[in-house]
N, C-alpha and C positions, 0 to 999 in steps of 0.2 A: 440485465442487458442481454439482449439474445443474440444480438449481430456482432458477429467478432471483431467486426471493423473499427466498432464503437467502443467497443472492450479496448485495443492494441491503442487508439487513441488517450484511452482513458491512463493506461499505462503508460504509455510515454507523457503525458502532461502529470501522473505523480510523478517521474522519472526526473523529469526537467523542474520542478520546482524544489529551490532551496530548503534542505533538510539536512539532520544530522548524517542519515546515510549516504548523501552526495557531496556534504561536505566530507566525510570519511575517504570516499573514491578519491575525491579532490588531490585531498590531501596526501593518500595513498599515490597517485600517479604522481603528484610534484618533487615527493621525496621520496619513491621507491623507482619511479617511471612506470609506463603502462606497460607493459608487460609483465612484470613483477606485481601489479594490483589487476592484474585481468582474475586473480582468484575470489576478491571485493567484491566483481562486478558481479557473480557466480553465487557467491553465497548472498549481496545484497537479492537478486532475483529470486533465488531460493526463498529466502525470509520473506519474503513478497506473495511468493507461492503459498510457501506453509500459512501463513497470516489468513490470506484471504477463503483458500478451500479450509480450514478452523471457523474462522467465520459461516459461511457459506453450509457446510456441514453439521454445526453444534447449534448455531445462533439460529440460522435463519427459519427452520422447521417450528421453534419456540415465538418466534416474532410473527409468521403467519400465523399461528393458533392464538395468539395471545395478540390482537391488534391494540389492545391499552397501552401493553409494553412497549408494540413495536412506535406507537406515539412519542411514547414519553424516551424514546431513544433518539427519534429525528429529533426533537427537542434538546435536550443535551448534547449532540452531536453539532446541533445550531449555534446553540451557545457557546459551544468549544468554540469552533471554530470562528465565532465573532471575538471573542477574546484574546 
């Protein structure tokens, strides 16, 4: 993605769909209150951070040179995520 706009979009719709990490917030704000889990929301976006520049940095230089791989990754990546 080169346009940030696209990016910020992209993160807010992982953001808003149900997952372990939003159920973690959830559940942090319900029984701690939001102030008390605003450190959740801090380290969820870190791990989000670290995650994707790991990716971006180690994977993706190996997936351009190697386009078999980078195939057979959207493929798995499809399948996950249909199941």
């Amino acid at each position: 993605m080169t346009q940030p706009w696209l990016f910020a979009l992209a993160v807010l719709a992982i953001l808003a769909t149900p997952g372990p990490t939003n159920m973690l917030l959830a559940t942090g704000g319900a029984l701690a209150g939001v102030r008390r889990s605003l450190a959740l929301v801090a380290a969820e976006a870190l791990g989000y951070g670290l995650a994707s520049s790991a990716i971006g940095l180690v994977l993706r230089p190996a997936l351009e040179r190697f386009a078999l791989i980078a195939a057979g990754a959207r493929i798995l990546v499809g399948i996950y995520l249909l199941g």
